[in-house]
C-alpha positions as CSV (number, residue, x, y, z in Angstrom):
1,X,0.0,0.0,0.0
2,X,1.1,3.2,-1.0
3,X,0.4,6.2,1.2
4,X,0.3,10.0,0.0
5,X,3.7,11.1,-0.3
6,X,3.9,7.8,-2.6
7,X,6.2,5.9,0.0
8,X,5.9,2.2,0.3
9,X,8.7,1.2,3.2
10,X,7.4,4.4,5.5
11,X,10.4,6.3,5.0
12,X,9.2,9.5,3.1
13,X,9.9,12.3,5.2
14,X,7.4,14.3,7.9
15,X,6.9,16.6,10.3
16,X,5.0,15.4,13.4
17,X,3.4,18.0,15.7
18,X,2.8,16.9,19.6
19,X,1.1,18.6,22.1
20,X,1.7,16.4,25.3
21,X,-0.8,16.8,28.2
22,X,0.1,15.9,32.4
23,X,2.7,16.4,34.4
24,X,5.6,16.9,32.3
25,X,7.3,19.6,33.1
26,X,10.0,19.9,35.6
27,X,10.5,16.2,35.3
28,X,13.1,15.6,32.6
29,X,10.6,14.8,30.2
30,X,12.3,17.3,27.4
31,X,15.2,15.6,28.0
32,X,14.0,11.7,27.9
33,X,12.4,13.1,24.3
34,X,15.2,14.0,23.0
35,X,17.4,11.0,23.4
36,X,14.6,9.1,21.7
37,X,14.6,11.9,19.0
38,X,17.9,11.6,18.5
39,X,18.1,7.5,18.7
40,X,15.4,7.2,15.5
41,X,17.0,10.4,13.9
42,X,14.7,12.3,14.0
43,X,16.0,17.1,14.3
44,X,13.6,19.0,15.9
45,X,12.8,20.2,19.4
46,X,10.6,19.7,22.8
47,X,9.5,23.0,24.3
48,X,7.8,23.8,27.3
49,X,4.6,25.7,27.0
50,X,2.6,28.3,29.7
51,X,0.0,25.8,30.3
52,X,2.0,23.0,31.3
53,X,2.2,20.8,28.4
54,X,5.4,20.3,26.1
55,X,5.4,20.3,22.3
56,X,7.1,18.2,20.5
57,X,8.2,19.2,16.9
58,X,10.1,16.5,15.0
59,X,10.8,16.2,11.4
60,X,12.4,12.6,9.9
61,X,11.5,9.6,8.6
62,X,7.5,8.5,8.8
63,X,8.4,5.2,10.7
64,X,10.8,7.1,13.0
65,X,8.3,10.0,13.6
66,X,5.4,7.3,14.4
67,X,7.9,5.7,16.5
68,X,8.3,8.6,18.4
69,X,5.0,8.9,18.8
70,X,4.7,5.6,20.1
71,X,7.1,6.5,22.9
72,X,5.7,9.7,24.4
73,X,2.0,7.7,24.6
74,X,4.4,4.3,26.1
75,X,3.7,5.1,30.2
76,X,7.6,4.8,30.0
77,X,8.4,8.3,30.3
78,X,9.4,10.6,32.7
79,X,6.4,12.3,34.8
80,X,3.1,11.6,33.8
81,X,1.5,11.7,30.3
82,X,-2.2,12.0,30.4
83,X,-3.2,12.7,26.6
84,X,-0.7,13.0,23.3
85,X,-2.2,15.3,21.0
86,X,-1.0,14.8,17.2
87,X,-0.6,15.8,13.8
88,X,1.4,14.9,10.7
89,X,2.3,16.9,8.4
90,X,4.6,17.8,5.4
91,X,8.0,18.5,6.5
92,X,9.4,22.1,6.3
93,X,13.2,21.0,6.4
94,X,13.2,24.3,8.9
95,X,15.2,22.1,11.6
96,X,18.7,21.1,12.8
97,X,19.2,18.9,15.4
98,X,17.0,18.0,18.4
99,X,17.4,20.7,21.3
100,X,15.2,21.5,24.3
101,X,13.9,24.7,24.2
């Protein structure tokens, strides 16, 4: 099955956008993100926001992105995550790394 970037093997490129509800601030949860980040190579960033959650920006392979995904829902991470809030999107090649902001 082909999906709409025409990619077969899930590795056309994406940018996936995650708004991560709970307690995850303050807890080294920007920092457990971006080791997995940076283990599926993924560049992008994990920011804290004014009303407590943390976005997570990360552009890369679909399959690594997903993975990523995967991992921040897992009930492995530091703190507590209540509700992952996603979307996928085109990537805007914008990034460099994975940092915390």
């Amino acid at each position: 099955m082909t999906d709409e970037a025409g990619s077969e093997d899930g590795t056309d490129r994406v940018r996936l956008t995650a708004h991560v509800h709970g307690h995850v601030q303050g807890v080294g949860f920007r920092w457990w993100t971006r080791s997995r980040a940076l283990e599926l190579g993924l560049v992008g960033y994990a920011s804290n926001q004014a009303d407590g959650r943390v976005l997570v920006v990360a552009e890369g392979p679909r399959d690594s992105a997903l993975a990523l995904l995967d991992a921040l829902r897992s009930g492995t991470t530091p703190g507590q995550v209540d509700l992952v809030v996603e979307r996928v999107d085109e990537p805007r090649g914008d990034l460099v790394g994975f940092v915390e902001r």
